[in-house]
Every structure is written in structure tokens, then in C-alpha cells.
C-alpha positions as CSV (number, residue, x, y, z in Angstrom):
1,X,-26.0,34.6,-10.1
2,X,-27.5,31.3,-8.4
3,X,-29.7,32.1,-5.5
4,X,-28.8,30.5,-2.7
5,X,-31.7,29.6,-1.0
6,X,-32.7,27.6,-4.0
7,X,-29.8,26.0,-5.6
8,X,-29.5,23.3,-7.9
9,X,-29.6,20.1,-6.0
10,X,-26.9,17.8,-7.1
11,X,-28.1,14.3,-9.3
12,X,-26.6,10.7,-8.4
13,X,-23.7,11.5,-10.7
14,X,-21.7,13.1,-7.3
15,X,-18.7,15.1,-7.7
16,X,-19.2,16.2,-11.8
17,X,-22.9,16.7,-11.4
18,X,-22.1,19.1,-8.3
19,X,-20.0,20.8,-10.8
20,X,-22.4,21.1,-13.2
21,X,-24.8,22.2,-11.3
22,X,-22.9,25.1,-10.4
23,X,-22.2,26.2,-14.4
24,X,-18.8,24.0,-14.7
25,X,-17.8,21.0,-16.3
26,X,-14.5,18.5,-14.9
27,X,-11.6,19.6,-16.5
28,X,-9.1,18.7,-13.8
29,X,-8.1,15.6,-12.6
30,X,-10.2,14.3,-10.0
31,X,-7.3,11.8,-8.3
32,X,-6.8,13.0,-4.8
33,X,-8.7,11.1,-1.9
34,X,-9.2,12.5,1.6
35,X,-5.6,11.3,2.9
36,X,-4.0,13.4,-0.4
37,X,-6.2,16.9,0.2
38,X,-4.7,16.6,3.9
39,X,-1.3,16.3,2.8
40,X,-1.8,19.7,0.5
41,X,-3.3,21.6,3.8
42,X,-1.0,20.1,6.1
43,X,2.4,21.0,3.5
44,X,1.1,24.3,2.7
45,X,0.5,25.1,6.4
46,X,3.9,23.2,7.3
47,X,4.7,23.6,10.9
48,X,8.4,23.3,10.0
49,X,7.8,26.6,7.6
50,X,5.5,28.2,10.2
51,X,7.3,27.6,13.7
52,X,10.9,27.9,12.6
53,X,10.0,31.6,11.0
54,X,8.2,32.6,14.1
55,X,10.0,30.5,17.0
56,X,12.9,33.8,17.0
57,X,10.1,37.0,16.8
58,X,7.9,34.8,19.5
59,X,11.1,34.9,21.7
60,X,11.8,38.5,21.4
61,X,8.4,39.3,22.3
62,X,7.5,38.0,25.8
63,X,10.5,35.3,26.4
64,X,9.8,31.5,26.7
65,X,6.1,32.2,27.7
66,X,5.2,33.1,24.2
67,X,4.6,29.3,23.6
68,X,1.1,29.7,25.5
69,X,0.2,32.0,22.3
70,X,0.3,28.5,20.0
71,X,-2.9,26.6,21.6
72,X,-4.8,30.4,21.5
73,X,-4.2,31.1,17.9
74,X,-4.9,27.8,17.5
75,X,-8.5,27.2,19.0
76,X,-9.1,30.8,17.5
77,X,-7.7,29.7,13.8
78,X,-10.2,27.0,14.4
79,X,-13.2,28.8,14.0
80,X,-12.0,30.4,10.8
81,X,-11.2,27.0,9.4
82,X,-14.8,25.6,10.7
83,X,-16.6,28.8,8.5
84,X,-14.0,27.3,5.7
85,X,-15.4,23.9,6.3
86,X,-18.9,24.7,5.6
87,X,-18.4,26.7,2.7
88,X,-16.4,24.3,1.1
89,X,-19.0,21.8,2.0
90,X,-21.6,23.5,0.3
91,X,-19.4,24.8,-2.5
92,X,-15.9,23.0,-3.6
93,X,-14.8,24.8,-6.2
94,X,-11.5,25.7,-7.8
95,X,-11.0,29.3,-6.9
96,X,-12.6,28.9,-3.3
97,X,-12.6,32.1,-1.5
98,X,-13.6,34.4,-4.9
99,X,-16.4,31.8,-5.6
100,X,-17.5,31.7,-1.6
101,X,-18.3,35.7,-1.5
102,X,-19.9,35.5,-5.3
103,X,-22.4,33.4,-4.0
104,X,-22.9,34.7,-0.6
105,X,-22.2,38.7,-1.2
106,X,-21.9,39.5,-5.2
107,X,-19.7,39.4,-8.1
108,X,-17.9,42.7,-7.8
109,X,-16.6,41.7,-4.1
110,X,-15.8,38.3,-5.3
111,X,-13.7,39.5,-7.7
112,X,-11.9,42.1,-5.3
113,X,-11.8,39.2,-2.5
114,X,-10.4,37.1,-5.5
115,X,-7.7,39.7,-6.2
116,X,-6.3,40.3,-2.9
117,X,-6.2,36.6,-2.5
118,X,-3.9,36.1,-5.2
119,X,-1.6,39.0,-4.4
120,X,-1.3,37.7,-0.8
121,X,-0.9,34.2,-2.0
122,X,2.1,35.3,-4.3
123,X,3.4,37.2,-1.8
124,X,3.4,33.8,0.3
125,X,4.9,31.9,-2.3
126,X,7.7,34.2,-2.8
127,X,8.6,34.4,0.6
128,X,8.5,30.8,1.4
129,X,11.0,30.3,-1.8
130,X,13.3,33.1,-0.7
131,X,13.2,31.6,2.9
132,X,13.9,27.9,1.5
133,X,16.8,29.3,-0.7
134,X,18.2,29.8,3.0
135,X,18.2,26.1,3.5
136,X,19.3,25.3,0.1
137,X,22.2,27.7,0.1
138,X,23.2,26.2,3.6
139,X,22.9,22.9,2.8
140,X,25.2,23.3,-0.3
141,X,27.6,25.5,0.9
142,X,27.7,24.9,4.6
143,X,27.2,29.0,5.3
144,X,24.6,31.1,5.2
145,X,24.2,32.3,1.8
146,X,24.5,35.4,0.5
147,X,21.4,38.1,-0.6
148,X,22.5,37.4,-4.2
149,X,23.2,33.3,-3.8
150,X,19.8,33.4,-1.9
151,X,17.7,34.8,-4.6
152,X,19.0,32.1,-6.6
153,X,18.1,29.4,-5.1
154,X,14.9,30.6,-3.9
155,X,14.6,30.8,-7.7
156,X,15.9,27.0,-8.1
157,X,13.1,26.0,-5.4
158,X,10.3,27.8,-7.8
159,X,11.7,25.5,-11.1
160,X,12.1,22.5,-9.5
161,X,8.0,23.1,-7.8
162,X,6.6,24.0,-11.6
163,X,8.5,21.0,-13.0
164,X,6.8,18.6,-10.3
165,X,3.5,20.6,-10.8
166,X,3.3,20.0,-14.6
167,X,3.6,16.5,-14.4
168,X,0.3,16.3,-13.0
169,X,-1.5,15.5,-9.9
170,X,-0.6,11.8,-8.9
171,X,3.7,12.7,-9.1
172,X,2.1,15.4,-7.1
173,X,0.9,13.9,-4.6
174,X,3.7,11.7,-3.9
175,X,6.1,14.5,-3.5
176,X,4.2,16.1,-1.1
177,X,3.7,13.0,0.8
178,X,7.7,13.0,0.6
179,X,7.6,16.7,2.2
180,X,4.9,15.0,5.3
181,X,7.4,12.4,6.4
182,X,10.1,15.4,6.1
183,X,8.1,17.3,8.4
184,X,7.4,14.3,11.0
185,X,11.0,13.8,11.3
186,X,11.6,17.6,11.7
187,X,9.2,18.2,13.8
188,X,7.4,15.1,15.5
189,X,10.6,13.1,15.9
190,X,13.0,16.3,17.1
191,X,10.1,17.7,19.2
192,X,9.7,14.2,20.9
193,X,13.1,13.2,21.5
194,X,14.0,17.0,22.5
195,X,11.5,17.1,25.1
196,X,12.1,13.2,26.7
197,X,15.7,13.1,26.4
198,X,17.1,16.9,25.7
199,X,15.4,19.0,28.0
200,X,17.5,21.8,29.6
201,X,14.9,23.8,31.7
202,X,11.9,23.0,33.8
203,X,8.3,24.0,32.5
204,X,8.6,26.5,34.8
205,X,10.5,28.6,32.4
206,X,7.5,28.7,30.0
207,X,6.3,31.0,32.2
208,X,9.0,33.4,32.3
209,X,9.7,36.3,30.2
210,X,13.4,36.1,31.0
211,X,13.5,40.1,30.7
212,X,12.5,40.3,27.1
213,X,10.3,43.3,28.1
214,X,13.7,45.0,29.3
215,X,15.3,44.3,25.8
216,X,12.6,45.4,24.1
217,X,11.4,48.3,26.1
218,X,7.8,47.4,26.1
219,X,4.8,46.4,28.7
220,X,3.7,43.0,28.6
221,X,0.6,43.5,27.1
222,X,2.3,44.8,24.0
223,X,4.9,41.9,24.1
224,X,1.7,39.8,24.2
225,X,-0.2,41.3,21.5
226,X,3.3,41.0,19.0
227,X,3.5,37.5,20.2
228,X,0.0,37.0,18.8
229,X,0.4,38.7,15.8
230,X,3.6,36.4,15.0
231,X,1.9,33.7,16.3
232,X,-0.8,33.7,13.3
233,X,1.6,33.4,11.4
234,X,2.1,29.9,11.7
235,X,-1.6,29.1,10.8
236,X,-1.7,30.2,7.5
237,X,-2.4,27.7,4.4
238,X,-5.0,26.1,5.5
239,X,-7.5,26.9,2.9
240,X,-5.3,25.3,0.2
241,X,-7.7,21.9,0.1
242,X,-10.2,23.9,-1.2
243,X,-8.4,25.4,-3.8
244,X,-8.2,21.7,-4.7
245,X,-11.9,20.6,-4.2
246,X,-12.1,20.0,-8.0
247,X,-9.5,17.5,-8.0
248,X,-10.8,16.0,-4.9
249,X,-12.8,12.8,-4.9
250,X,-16.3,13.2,-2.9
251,X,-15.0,16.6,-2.3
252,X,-18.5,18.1,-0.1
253,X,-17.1,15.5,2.5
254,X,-13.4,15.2,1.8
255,X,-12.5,19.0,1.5
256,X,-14.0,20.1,4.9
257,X,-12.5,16.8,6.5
258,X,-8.9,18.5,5.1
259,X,-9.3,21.7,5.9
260,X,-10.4,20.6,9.7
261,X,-7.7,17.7,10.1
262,X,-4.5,19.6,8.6
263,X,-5.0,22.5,10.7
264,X,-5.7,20.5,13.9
265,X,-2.2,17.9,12.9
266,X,-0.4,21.1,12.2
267,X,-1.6,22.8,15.0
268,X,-0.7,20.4,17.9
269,X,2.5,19.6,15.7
270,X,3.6,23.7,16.4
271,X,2.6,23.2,20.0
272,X,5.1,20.6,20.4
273,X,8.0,21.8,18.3
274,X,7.5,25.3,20.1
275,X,7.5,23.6,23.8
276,X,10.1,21.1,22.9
277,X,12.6,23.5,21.2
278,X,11.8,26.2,24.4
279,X,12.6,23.8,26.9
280,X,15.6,22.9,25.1
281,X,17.8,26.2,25.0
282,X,20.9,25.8,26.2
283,X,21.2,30.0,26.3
284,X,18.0,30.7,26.3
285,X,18.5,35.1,27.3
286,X,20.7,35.2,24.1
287,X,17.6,34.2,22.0
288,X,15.4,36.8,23.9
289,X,17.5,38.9,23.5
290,X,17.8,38.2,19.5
291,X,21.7,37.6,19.5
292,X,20.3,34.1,17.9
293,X,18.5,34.6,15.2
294,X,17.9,30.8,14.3
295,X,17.0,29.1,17.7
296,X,16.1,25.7,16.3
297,X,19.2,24.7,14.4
298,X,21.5,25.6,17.4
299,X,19.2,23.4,19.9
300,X,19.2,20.6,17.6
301,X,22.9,20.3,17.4
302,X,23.9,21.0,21.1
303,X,21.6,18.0,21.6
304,X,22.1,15.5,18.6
305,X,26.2,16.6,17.8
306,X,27.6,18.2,15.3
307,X,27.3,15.5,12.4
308,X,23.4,16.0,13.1
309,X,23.6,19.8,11.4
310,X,23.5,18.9,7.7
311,X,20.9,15.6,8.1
312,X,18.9,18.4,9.7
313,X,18.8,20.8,7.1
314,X,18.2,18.6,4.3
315,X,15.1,17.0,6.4
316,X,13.9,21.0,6.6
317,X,15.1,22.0,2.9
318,X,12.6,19.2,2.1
319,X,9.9,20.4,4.1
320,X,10.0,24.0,2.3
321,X,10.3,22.1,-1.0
322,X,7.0,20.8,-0.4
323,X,5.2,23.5,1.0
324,X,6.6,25.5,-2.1
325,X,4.9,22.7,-4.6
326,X,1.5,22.7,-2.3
327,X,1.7,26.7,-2.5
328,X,2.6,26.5,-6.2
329,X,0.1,24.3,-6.9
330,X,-3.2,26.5,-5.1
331,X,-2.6,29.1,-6.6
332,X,-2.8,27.7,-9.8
333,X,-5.9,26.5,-9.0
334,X,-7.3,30.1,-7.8
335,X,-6.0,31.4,-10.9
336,X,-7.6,29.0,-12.8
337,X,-10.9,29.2,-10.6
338,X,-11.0,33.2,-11.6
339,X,-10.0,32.8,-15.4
340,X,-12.6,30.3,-16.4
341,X,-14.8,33.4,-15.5
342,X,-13.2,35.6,-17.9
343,X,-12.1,38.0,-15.1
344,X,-8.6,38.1,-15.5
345,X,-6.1,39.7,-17.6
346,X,-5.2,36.8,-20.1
347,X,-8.1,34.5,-19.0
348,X,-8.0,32.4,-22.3
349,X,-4.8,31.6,-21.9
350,X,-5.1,30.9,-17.9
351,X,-8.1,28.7,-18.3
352,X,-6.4,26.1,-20.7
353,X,-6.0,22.3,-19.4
354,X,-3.1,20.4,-20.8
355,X,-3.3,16.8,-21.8
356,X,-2.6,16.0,-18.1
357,X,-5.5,17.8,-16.8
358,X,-2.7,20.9,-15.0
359,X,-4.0,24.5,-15.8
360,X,-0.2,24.8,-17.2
361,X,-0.5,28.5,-17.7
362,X,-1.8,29.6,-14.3
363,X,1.5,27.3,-12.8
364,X,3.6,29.1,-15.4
365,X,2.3,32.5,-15.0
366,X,2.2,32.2,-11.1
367,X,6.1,30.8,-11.2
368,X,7.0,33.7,-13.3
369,X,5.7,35.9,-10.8
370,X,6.8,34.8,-7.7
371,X,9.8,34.6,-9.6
372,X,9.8,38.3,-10.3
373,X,8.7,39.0,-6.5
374,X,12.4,37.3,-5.6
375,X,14.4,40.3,-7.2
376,X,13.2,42.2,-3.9
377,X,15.4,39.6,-2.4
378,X,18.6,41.7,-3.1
379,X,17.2,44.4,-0.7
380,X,16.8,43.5,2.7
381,X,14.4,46.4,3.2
382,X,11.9,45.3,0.4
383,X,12.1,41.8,1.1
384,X,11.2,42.4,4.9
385,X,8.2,44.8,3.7
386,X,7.0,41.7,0.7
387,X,7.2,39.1,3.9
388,X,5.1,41.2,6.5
389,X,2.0,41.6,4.0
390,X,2.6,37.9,2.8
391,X,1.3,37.1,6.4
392,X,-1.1,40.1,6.6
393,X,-3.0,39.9,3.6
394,X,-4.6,36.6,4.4
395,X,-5.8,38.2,7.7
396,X,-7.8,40.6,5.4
397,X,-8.9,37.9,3.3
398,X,-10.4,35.7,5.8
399,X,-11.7,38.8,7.3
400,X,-14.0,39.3,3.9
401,X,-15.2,35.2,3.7
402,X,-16.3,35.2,7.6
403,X,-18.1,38.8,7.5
404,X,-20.0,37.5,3.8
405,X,-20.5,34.3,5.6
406,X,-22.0,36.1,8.6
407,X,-23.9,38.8,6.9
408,X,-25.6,35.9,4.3
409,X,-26.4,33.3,7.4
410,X,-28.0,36.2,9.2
411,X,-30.2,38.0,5.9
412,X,-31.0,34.4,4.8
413,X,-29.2,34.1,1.6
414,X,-27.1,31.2,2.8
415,X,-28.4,28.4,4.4
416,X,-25.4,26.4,5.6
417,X,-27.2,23.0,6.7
418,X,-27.4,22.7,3.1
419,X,-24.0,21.6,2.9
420,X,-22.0,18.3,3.9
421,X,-20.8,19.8,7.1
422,X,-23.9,20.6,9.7
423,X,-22.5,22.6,12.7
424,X,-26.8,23.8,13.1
425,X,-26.8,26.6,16.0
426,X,-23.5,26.4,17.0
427,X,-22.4,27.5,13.2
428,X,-23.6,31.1,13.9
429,X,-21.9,31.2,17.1
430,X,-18.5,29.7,15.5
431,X,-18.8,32.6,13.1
432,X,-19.1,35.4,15.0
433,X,-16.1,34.4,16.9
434,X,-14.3,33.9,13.8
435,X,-15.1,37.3,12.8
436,X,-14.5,39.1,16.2
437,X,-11.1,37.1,16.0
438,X,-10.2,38.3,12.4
439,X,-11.3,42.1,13.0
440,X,-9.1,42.0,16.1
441,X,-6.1,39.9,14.4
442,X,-6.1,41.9,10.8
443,X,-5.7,45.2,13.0
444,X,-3.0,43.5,15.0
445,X,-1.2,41.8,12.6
446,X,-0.7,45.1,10.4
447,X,0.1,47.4,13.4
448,X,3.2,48.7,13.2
449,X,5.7,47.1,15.0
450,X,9.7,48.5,14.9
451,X,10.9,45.8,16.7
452,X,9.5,43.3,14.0
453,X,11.5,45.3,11.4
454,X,15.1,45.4,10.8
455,X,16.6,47.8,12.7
456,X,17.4,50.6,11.2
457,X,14.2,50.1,9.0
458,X,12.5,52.9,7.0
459,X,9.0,53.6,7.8
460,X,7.0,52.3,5.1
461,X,8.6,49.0,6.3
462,X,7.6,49.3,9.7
463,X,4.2,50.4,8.1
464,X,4.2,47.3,5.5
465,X,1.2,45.4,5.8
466,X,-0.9,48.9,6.0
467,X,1.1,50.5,2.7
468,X,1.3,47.5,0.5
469,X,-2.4,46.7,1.5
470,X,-3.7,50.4,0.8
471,X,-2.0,50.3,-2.2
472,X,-3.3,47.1,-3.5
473,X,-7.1,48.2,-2.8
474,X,-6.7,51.1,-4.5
475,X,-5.5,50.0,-7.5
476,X,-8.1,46.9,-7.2
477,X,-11.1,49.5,-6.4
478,X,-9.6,51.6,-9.7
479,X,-9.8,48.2,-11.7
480,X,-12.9,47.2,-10.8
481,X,-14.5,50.2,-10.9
482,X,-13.1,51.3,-14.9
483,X,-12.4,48.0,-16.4
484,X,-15.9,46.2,-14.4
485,X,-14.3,42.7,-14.9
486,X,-17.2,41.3,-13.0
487,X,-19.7,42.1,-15.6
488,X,-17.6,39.3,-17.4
489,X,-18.7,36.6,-15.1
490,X,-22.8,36.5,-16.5
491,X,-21.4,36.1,-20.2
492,X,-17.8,34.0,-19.4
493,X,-18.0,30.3,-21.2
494,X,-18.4,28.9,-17.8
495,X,-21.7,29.9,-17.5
496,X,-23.0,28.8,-21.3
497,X,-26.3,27.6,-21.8
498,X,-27.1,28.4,-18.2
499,X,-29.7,31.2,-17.0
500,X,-27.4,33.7,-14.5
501,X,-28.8,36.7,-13.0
């Protein structure tokens, strides 16, 4: 393994030379500018995806006030994306996070880090399909669709995604720019025109619970503490630019620029749509009190009309299309960022490039099983328990990249002013916050929480994000520790001709 306080300096040939000097050669296609890794971040992050799953649970939890959680999961997400930042500065590589902790930490806990990624990451992609087949099922039907008609069409989203992900990255690109505009009418526009024109409450009501603590028989702090856990939610996805790096022009400077801009644009995109849509409620104690489970549709229509419903949904169906293509289209790159190291089951097979420069098998075999992850769509129970550790496994995740960032800044094995991004002293204090934040926001997010369950829920559901989590580090530990697939990584073709400790 490269050490880090001497590594190869990059020659005048930029981006491929960068690559080289890190045991790779290009193999993707290196199309996207700045404006295009942005669009990636900012779909997979989606605020339409993210506020419009959590606007309901935020409700529930403290009443209107739950808004002021946005801006503080926010400015705390921010430090997590700054750590982000400089890694991908000083390292944008296909597989990001497994190839961060390889060079900062070692290859056996990149390659655990590298597995929980992808199992959190498929768990994401399967529940934003199976929450889009919602959209899709309404929008073609005009009623909520049924758990059978749902799976299907979640199903439908995942096709139509690997079709627009095999025909390369510049039809890519375009349909995610497509998603953008979808999501500045959705929630720009809407959120604008809600609050100027629509507004049925003073501001004063954002600092009411409206007796949600009486619904949900809780203190405040507790209502709080669930409000922040949901609230995280929303700022998940923004590490999908450097999943890209390698197809990213200039990528030191563009990916960091990305990760940084989507989740600010995102971020202050919530903050509106969350304020907007608040202040808009014409009932607002029936959402507390959960008898509306879908508080944005309803506020929309009271205020645009009836003929407004359908427009509406289409301009959110494309939204989740997008983010399902950006999602699609990460993880292919992680899985294509592990298999060139020989570390995965299959990693001949994953590595390949087709004639379009797409790591077709990674999109194929991630599709396939996302695909299979939708079958727990026909029980309400499992699909709950696949959604909560699709949000809680990234918790862990960044939890692992900020500590090996931390612990490698402090031992002097990582030298960040080495990379694009400088942030000098006030890079050590950005991550410790980010870690403090993490520790305290991993624990949160996976406590468990009844009322964030179905009622009637059994208890491994209400226990989700600790269960599935357990489970998945045990088996990866097991894995690791009898099949050693990190031992692969000194001898993989990557590394040919190259001297690796």
C-alpha cells in the first residue's frame, strides 16, 4: 500500500496521470464537467426524495417546529461533506469511501468499509425505487397503488434507470439534468409560490408543537432527538460525485466543488420546501397527529386546484426517476472501484468496460439486486425494516471515513494540504466535529423508535437499523476473516508492474 506521506506526485498529464499514479489506468469515460458531477450529488441527494419521505415523521415528532431541525443537520452534514471534500481532493477514485480508508487505515477495513457501503447503498436504491413506484402507480392509475402493483413499478423505475445507464455517460447526464429542472419546479417553484402567495399560518406556528408530544406520549427532548434522526435523512447521497471522480474532468478540483455545492443547493432547497409546505397546511393537527400521511400533495392542491394533482406528480415521478439513475449509476461505480481490486465475488466479470466506457456488469448486477431487495415490498413489515437501515447504514459508514480521516491526520499518515482542497487548521477542527456529530447521529438514528414503525410492528422492526447492521458485520467480519479478500488487493491487475506494500 502507497504511503501517504510520500505519494506519487502527479505529472502534467492531469486527470490519467493522477490515475496512474495511484496503480490505475482510464477505463471510463472522462465526460462530466463540474456542472454535470453537481447534478449527480444534487439528484442523488434530491430534496424532493428527501423532504417529501421525512416532511410526515418530522411532523409527528415535535409538530411544525421540527423545521428548525433542517438548517442543524444541515451545518452539521457539512462538516462530513468538507472531510469528503478533502479526501476526494487528494484521492478521486472510483470506489471512494473503500479507497479513502485503504489509504488512510488499511486494506482489511477498506474492504469491510467497502462492503457495508454497498449494502447500505442497495438498500438505498431499493427503497427509493419502491418509494417512486408510489408515484408511478398514482400517476397511472390515479390511486394509491397496491403492495403488489407497487413492487412493480418500483421494478419498472429500476429497467428504465439501467437502460439510461448503459447508454453511457453523456445520455446520462442529460437525464439527470431533466430530473434538476423536475426538482426546481417541485421544490423551488412550489416552495416559492407556497410561501408568497399560499401561506395559511404565521411563522409563529414554527414554533409550536401543536400537541404532538400529547399524540405521541413523549418529552420534547425525545420528540427532538426523533426529529433529528429523520432529519438526516434528507442529507444522504452526497458522496455520489466521488463515486464519479474518474469520469470527472479535473476531478481533484471538480469533485470537492460537487460534493460542497450539491449538498449546500440541496440543503437550502429542503429548508424552503420544509418552511413553505409547514406554513401552508390547511389542517395542520391532522398531520401531527399522522391522520395525513402525505402532507405535501394535499397542500399543493388546496393551494394550486384540483387539475394541479396529476402535473404534480409527474413533476415528482420525475424527480425519483433521476435520483434512481444517479443512485444506479454510484453504485456501479463503487462496484466497479472494489472489483478492479479483485475483492469481490465475480470481480472479472464486475471489472469489464463496454465499448461505451459503462462497467455494464456492476449496473446489471446492482439492478438485479435491488431488484431482488423489492420482493420485501409485498410485506409491509420487511420493507419498513429494508428502509430504516437504508438510512442508517450510511450513518455507520461516514462514521468509519471521518474516524480513519481523524486518526491518519492526527498519527501523520495523511497530510491533507496535499490535496486540491486546503482547509489548513480549521480541517482538524471540521473533523472532529464531523465525528462527534456522526458518533452522536449513528447511535441516534438506529435507536429504536416504535413510533417510527408501523404500528403494530414486530420488534426486530423497531430494532431495524441495530439487527440488519449486526447482522451484516458479522457476516462481513466471517468473510473477511476466512476468505481474506484483502490479501487480493497487493496481487489484483490494478496494481501490475507497481511495487505495493
Amino acid at each position: 500500500m502507497s504511503d501517504l506521506r510520500n505519494p506519487v506526485a502527479p505529472n502534467s498529464n492531469g486527470d490519467e496521470s493522477l490515475l496512474a499514479s495511484h496503480g490505475y489506468r482510464q477505463e471510463l469515460d472522462r465526460g462530466l464537467n463540474l456542472w454535470s458531477s453537481f447534478s449527480v450529488g444534487f439528484a442523488t441527494i434530491s430534496p424532493v426524495v428527501g423532504i417529501y419521505s421525512v416532511m410526515s415523521l418530522g411532523a409527528m415528532s415535535v409538530g411544525p417546529s421540527w423545521v428548525w431541525v433542517v438548517p442543524l443537520c444541515l451545518l452539521l452534514q457539512l462538516t462530513v461533506a468538507l472531510v469528503y471534500a478533502e479526501l476526494s481532493s487528494q484521492f478521486p477514485l472510483a470506489g471512494g469511501c473503500y479507497q479513502w480508508v485503504r489509504r488512510l487505515i488499511g486494506d482489511r477495513a477498506a474492504w469491510f468499509t467497502g462492503f457495508l457501503y454497498l449494502a447500505s447503498a442497495l438498500a438505498s436504491l431499493t427503497t427509493v425505487a419502491y418509494l417512486g413506484g408510489f408515484w408511478l402507480g398514482l400517476l397511472l392509475t390515479g390511486e394509491p397503488p397496491s403492495a403488489n402493483a407497487q413492487v412493480v413499478c418500483g421494478a419498472a423505475l429500476l429497467a428504465l434507470g439501467l437502460g439510461v445507464n448503459l447508454l453511457g455517460i453523456n445520455p446520462l447526464k442529460y437525464f439527470v439534468n431533466a430530473g434538476i429542472f423536475a426538482e426546481a419546479i417541485a421544490s423551488i417553484g412550489i416552495g416559492v409560490l407556497l410561501l408568497l402567495f399560499f401561506r395559511n399560518h404565521s411563522f409563529a406556528m414554527l414554533f409550536s408543537s401543536l400537541n404532538a408530544l400529547e399524540v405521541s406520549g413523549g418529552t420534547y427532548w425525545s420528540g427532538f432527538l426523533t426529529a433529528l434522526a429523520v432529519g438526516g435523512w434528507a442529507f444522504l447521497g452526497f458522496d455520489a460525485c466521488s463515486q464519479i471522480s474518474e469520469e470527472t474532468t479535473d476531478a481533484r478540483v471538480s469533485t470537492p466543488r460537487a460534493i460542497l455545492r450539491s449538498m449546500l443547493v440541496v440543503g437550502l432547497t429542503v429548508m424552503l420546501t420544509a418552511f413553505a409546505v409547514t406554513l401552508s397546511y390547511k389542517d395542520p393537527a391532522a398531520v401531527v397527529s399522522g391522520q395525513i400521511i402525505d402532507p405535501v400533495t394535499p397542500a399543493v392542491v388546496d393551494a394550486f386546484g384540483a387539475w394541479a394533482e396529476h402535473p404534480f406528480v409527474a413533476i415528482v415521478l420525475v424527480a425519483f426517476v433521476a435520483c434512481v439513475v444517479s443512485v444506479q449509476t454510484y453504485i456501479g461505480r463503487a462496484i466497479f472501484g472494489m472489483a478492479r481490486d479483485e475483492i469481490l465475488p465475480g470481480s472479472a466479470l464486475l471489472r469489464r468496460v463496454d465499448k461505451r466506457k459503462v462497467p455494464m456488469a456492476a449496473m446489471v448486477c446492482s439492478t438485479l439486486l435491488a431488484s431482488l431487495g423489492l420482493a420485501l415490498g409485498l410485506n409491509a413489515t420487511a420493507v419498513g425494516t429494508l428502509i430504516a437501515f437504508g438510512s442508517g447504514g450510511f450513518f455507520f459508514v461516514f462514521l468509519i471515513v471521518a474516524a480513519s480521516a481523524l486518526y491518519a491526520r492526527l498519527s501523520g499518515r495523511w497530510d491533507p494540504d496535499k490535496g486540491a482542497l486546503k482547509l489548513g487548521r480549521k480541517g482538524l477542527l471540521v473533523n472532529v466535529i464531523a465525528v462527534v456529530w456522526l458518533v452522536f447521529e449513528a447511535i441516534n438514528v438506529a435507536w429504536p423508535r416504535e413510533m417510527l414503525a408501523p404500528p403494530g410492528a414486530p420488534w426486530f422492526q423497531v430494532w431495524a437499523v441495530v439487527v440488519v447492521f449486526s447482522a451484516l458485520a458479522l457476516f462481513g467480519l466471517a468473510y473477511l476473516f476466512i476468505a481474506k479478500p484483502h490479501r487480493r488487493i497487493a496481487t489484483s491487475l490494478s496494481f501490475a508492474g507497481r511495487a505495493v506494500g
